[in-house]
C-alpha positions in Angstrom: 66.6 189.4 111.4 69.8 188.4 110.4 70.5 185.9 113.3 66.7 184.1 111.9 68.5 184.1 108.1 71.5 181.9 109.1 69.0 179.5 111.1 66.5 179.4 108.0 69.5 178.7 105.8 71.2 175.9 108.1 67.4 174.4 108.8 67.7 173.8 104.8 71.1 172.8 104.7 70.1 170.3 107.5 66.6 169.4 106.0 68.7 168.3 102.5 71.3 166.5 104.1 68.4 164.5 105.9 66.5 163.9 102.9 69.8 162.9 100.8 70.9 160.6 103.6 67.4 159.3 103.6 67.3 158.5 99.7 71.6 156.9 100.0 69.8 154.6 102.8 67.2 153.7 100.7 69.5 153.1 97.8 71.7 151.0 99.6 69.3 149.1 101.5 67.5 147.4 98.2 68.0 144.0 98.2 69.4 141.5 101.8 72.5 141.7 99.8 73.1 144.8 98.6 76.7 146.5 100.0 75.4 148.9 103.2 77.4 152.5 103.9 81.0 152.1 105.0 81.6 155.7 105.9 80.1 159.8 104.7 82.1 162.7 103.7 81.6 166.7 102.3 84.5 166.6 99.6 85.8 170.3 98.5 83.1 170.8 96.1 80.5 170.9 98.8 79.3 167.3 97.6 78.3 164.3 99.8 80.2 161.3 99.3 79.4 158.0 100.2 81.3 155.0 100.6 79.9 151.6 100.7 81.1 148.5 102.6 82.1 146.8 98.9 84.4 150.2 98.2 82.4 151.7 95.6 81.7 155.5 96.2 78.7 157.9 95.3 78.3 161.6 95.6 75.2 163.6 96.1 75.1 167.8 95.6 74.2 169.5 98.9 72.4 172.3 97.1 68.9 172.0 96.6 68.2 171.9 92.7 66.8 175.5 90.3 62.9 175.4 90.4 61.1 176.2 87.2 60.3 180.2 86.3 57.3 181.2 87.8 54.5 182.5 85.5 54.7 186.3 85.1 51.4 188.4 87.0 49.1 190.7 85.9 49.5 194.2 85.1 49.3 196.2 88.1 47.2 199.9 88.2 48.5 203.0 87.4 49.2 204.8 90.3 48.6 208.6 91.1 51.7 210.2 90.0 53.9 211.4 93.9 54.7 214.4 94.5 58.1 215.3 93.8 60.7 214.5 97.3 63.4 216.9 98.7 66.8 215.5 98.3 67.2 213.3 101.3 70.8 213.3 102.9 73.5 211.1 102.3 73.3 208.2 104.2 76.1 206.4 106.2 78.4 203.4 104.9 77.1 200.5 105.5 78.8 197.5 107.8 80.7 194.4 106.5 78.6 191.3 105.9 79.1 188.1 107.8 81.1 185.7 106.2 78.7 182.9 104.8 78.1 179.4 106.8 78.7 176.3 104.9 78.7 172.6 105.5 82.8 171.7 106.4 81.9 168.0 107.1 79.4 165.0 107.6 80.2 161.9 109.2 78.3 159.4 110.8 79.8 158.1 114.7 77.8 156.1 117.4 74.5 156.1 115.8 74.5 160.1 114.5 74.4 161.7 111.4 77.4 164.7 112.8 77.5 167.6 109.9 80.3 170.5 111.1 79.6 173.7 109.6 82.3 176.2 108.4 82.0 178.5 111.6 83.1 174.7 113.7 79.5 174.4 114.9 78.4 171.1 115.2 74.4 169.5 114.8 73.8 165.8 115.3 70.9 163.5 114.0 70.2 160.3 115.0 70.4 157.9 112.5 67.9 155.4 114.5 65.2 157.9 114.5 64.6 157.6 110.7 62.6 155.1 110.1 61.9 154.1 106.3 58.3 152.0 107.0 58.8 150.3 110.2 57.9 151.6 113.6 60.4 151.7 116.0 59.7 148.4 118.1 58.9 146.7 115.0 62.1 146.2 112.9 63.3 142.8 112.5 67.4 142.6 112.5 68.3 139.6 110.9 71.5 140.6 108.5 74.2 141.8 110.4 77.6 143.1 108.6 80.4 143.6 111.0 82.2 146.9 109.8 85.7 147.1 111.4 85.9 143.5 113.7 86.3 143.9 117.4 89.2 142.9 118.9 90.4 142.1 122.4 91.8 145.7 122.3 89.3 147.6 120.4 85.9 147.9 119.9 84.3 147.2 116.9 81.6 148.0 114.7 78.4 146.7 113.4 75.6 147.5 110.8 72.0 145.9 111.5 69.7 145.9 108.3 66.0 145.1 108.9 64.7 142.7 106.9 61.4 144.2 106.3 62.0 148.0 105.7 65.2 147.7 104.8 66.4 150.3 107.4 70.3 150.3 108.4 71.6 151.0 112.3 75.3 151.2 112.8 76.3 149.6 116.7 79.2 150.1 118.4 80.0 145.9 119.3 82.0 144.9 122.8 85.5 144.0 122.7 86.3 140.1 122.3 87.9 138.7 125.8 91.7 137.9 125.3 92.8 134.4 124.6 95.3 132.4 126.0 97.1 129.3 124.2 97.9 126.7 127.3 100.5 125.2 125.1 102.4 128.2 125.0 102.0 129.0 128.8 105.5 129.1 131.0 105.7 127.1 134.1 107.5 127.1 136.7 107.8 124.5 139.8 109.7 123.4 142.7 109.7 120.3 145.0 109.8 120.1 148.7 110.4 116.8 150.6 109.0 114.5 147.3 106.4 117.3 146.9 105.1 120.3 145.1 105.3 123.4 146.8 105.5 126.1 144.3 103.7 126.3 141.0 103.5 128.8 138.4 101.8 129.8 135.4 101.8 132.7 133.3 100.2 133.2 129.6 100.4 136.2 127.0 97.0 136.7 125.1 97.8 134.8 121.9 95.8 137.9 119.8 97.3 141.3 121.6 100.5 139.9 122.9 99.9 142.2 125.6 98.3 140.7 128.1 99.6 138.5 130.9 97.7 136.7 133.0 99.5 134.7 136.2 98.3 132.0 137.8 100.2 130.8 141.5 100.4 128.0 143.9 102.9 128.5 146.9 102.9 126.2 150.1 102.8 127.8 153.2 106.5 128.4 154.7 107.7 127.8 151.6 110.8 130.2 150.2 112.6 129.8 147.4 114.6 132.6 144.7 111.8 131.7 142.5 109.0 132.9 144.3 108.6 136.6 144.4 106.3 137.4 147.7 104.7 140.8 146.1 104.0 139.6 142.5 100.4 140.3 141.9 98.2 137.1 140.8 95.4 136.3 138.7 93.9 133.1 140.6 95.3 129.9 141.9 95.9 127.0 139.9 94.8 123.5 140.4 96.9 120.6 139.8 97.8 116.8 140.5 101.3 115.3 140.1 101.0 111.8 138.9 103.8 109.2 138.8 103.0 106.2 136.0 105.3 103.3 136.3 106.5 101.4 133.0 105.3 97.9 131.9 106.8 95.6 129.9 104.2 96.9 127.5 103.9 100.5 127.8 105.9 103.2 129.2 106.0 105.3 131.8 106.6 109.0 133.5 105.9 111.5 136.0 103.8 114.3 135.2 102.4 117.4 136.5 99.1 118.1 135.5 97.7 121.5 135.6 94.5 123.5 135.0 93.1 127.1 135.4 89.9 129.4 135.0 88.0 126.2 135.9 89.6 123.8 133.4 89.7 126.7 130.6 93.2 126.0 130.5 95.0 123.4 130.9 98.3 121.3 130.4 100.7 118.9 131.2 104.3 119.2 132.3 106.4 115.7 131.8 108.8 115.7 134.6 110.0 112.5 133.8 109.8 109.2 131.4 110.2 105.6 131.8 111.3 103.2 129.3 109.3 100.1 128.8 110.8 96.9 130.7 111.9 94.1 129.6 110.1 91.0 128.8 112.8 88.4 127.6 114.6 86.5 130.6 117.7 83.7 131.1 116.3 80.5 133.1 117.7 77.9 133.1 119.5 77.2 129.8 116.9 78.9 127.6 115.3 82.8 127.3 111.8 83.2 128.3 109.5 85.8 126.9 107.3 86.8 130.0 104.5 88.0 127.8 103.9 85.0 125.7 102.4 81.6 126.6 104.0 78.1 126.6 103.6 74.6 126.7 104.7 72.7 129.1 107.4 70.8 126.4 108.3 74.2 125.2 109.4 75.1 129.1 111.5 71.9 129.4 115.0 73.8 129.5 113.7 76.5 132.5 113.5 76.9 135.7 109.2 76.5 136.3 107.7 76.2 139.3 103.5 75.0 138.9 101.5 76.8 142.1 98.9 73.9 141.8 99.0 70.9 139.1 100.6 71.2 135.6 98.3 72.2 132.6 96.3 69.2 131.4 95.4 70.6 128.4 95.9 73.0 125.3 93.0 75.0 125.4 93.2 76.7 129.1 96.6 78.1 130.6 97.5 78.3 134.2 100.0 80.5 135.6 102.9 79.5 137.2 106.3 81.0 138.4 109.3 81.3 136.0 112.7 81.3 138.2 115.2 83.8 135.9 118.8 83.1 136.7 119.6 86.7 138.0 116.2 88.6 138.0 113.7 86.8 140.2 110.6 85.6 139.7 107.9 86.6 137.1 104.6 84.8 136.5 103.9 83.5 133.2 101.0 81.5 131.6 101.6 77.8 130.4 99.3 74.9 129.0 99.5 71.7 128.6 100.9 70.6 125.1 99.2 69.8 121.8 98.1 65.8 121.1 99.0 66.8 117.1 98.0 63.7 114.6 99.3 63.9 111.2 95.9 64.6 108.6 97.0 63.0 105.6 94.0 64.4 103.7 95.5 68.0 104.2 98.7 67.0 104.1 100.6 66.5 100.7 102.4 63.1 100.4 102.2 62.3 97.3 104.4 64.9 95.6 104.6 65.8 91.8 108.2 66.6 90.4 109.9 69.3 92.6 107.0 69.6 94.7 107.6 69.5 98.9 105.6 67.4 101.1 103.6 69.0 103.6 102.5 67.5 106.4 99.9 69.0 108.4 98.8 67.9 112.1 95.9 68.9 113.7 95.3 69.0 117.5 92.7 66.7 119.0 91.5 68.9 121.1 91.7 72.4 120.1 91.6 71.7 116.6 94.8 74.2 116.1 96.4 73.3 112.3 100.6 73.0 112.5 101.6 73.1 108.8 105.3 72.0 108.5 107.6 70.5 105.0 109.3 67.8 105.1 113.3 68.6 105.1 114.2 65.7 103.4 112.3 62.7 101.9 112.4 59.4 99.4 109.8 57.2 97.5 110.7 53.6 97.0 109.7 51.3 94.9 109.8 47.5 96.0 109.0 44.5 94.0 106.7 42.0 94.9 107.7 37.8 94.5 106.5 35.1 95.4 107.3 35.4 98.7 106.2 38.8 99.6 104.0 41.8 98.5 105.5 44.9 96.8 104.6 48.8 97.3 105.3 52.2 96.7 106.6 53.7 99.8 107.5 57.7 101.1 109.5 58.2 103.5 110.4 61.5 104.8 111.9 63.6 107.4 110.5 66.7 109.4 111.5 68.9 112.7 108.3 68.7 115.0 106.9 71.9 116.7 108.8 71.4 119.7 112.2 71.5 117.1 112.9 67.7 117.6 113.5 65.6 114.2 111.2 63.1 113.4 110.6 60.3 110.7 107.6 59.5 108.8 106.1 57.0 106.0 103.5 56.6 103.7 103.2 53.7 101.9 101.6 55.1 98.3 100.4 52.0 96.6 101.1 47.8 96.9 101.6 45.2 94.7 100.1 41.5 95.0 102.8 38.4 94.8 104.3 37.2 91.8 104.4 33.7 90.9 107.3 34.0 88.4 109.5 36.2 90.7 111.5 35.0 93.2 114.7 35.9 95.5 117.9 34.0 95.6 120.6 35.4 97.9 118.6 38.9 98.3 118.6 39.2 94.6 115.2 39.4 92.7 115.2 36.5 89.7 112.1 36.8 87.3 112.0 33.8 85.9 110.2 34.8 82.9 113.6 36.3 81.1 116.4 34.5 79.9 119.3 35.0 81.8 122.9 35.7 80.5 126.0 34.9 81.9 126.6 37.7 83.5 123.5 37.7 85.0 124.2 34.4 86.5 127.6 35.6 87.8 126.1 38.1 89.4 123.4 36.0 91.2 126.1 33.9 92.1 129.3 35.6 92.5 130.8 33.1 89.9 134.6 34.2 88.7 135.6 34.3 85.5 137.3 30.5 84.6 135.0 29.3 87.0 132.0 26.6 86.6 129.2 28.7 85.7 125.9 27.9 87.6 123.0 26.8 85.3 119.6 27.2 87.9 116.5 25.6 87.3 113.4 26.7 89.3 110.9 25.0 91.2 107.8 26.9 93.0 110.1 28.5 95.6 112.5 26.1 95.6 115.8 27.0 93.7 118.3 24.3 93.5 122.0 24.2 91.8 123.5 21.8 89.6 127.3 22.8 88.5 127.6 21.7 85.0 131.7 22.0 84.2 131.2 24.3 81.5 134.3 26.0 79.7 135.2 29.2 79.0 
């Protein structure tokens, strides 16, 4: 009888528990986003606490609430009035009660509901047996809170929350694999006759630490105090050894390229590098940049040889072989040279003050602009007489494209003849103006105390007639 009592009073225990736990899940599965349980406790009190994944706490009382008084019965019948009993005997002392069985602890682990008693006796429930409106096969899991994360080392732990009832399930989740950064990896190689025969690579997992993981290639017959014979390996790892040689545009190396797990790791060890070569050579009595393309003018001072004809013109280069005084031979691209012709609309010849002239030639055939100013240049002014026209004249100096100075002219405007001008000894006479004196000296070259000249003028004809005149 007593045995059934402590059964009846844990069934109760249990059946409150069930029925609190029911109502926390219900609580805390309201609303997709509403915080799910974290963790359940007893605390000394004989309470249930629960925690929830957003650290707020709640606490339920175990013991089942004080129904109402009951309505008092009916007067009972008198009874027959007993006779009266003999003094019964003394009866014997009774034995110690059982200590009372309480709840010590409840805490939920892989799936169950695990309440501990005060005697140690433990009773599990599973948590995916309650259902809160959807049947078993019927849930649909579509939130999912991780709980503690796994990790490569330890499992972790998940709470599933069906959409439709509401219902939480806690899952135990797999471990994560371990991770290996190939940039960290160390390698470790050795040649034999020009080639590899021993490769090795080991790698730590990048989130433990712990973990190693050695990857090996070792030729057959080959020995070396690297190479320990009973190391235990994880796979063999691919490679290819690749030597790049250097350009006179890029540089070069050898490398050692590596990969593992099918490529899930990989790397590259650079054994060696390469500078980029040169690209400026001596021939002849000029340098020679092997990369760029000349004209055959521009070549003049090196060493060429042409493989077929020379370039005939600007727009399409041939190659041909450039003889360097102490390097060989190279091949480089010429063409033939531009047929420049000065465009004196794009060109400015007719400069304002401290302006330059520039002087712009365009190619006949490949229409290529040279733009180049004048280093030097001078507008003159001559007169015109009655021999000859006047004009307006530029003349300027420039270095061509192939550096050579040249000279230029533009004649800027012209004047007609003049009737009433005219040249004597190289000097201009208008006839139009008095002369003075010295004017006449200097036409002349008269000295002082000499006859002065008096001239009279005819058309073109000047004639002389010494008049003795004094001082």
């Amino acid at each position: 009888m007593e045995k059934k009592s402590i059964w009846a009073k844990l069934l109760v225990v249990i059946m409150a528990l069930c029925c609190t736990f029911a109502l926390v899940l219900g609580v805390a599965s309201c609303g997709g986003s509403e915080p799910t349980i974290k963790s359940v406790s007893v605390d000394d009190n004989g309470k249930m606490v629960v925690t929830y994944t957003d650290d707020s706490v709640k606490s339920f009382d175990l013991k089942g609430a004080k129904g109402d008084k009951g309505d008092k019965g009916d007067k009972g019948e008198t009874g027959a009035a007993g006779q009266d009993g003999a003094t019964g005997a003394t009866g014997a002392a009774g034995q110690d009660g059982k200590d009372g069985v309480g709840v010590k602890d409840v805490k939920v682990v892989d799936g169950y509901l695990v309440v501990t008693l005060t005697d140690n006796n433990e009773y599990k429930l599973s948590l995916n047996g309650i259902s809160l409106g959807c049947a078993a096969d019927e849930h649909d899991w579509k939130a999912v809170t991780i709980g503690d994360p796994a990790t490569c080392t330890n499992a972790g732990t998940a709470i599933w929350v069906c959409s439709k009832c509401k219902l939480s399930e806690i899952h135990e989740t797999d471990k994560l694999p371990h991770h290996y950064n190939a940039e960290d990896a160390h390698i470790a190689y050795a040649f034999d006759n020009n080639n590899i025969a021993f490769l090795r690579v080991e790698m730590v997992c990048d989130m433990c630490n712990e973990e190693t993981v050695v990857y090996r290639y070792l030729a057959e017959g080959f020995e070396s105090d690297l190479v320990d014979p009973d190391e235990e390996v994880d796979g063999t790892v691919d490679f290819e050894y690749k030597v790049v040689p250097a350009t006179i545009e890029t540089a070069g190396g050898a490398y050692l390229n590596w990969s593992v797990e099918n490529g899930a790791y990989k790397g590259v060890v650079v054994l060696a590098t390469y500078p980029v070569l040169p690209h400026v050579y001596e021939s002849g009595d000029m340098m020679v940049d092997i990369t760029k393309t000349y004209t055959v003018s521009e070549l003049a001072d090196a060493h060429v040889i042409y493989f077929a004809n020379k370039p005939t013109v600007c727009t399409e280069a041939v190659e041909a072989g450039l003889q360097t005084n102490s390097e060989g031979m190279f091949i480089i691209k010429v063409k033939a040279d531009h047929e420049y012709e000065l465009n004196e609309e794009k060109s400015n010849l007719n400069p304002a003050e401290n302006e330059d002239v520039e002087l712009v030639f365009v190619c006949k055939n490949c229409k290529e602009e040279l733009k180049i100013k004048a280093t030097k240049y001078e507008i003159k002014d001559v007169q015109a007489t009655c021999a000859a026209e006047g004009n307006k004249t530029l003349y300027y100096t420039y270095f061509d494209a192939y550096g050579v100075e040249q000279k230029g002219s533009k004649v800027l405007a012209t004047y007609a003849k003049s009737e009433t001008t005219h040249y004597y000894n190289d000097i201009v006479i208008d006839t139009t103006k008095n002369l003075t004196f010295g004017e006449i000296d200097a036409i002349f070259g008269a000295e002082e105390g000499e006859d002065r000249a008096i001239t009279i003028f005819n058309k073109n004809t000047i004639t002389c007639a010494k008049a003795g005149l004094g001082e």
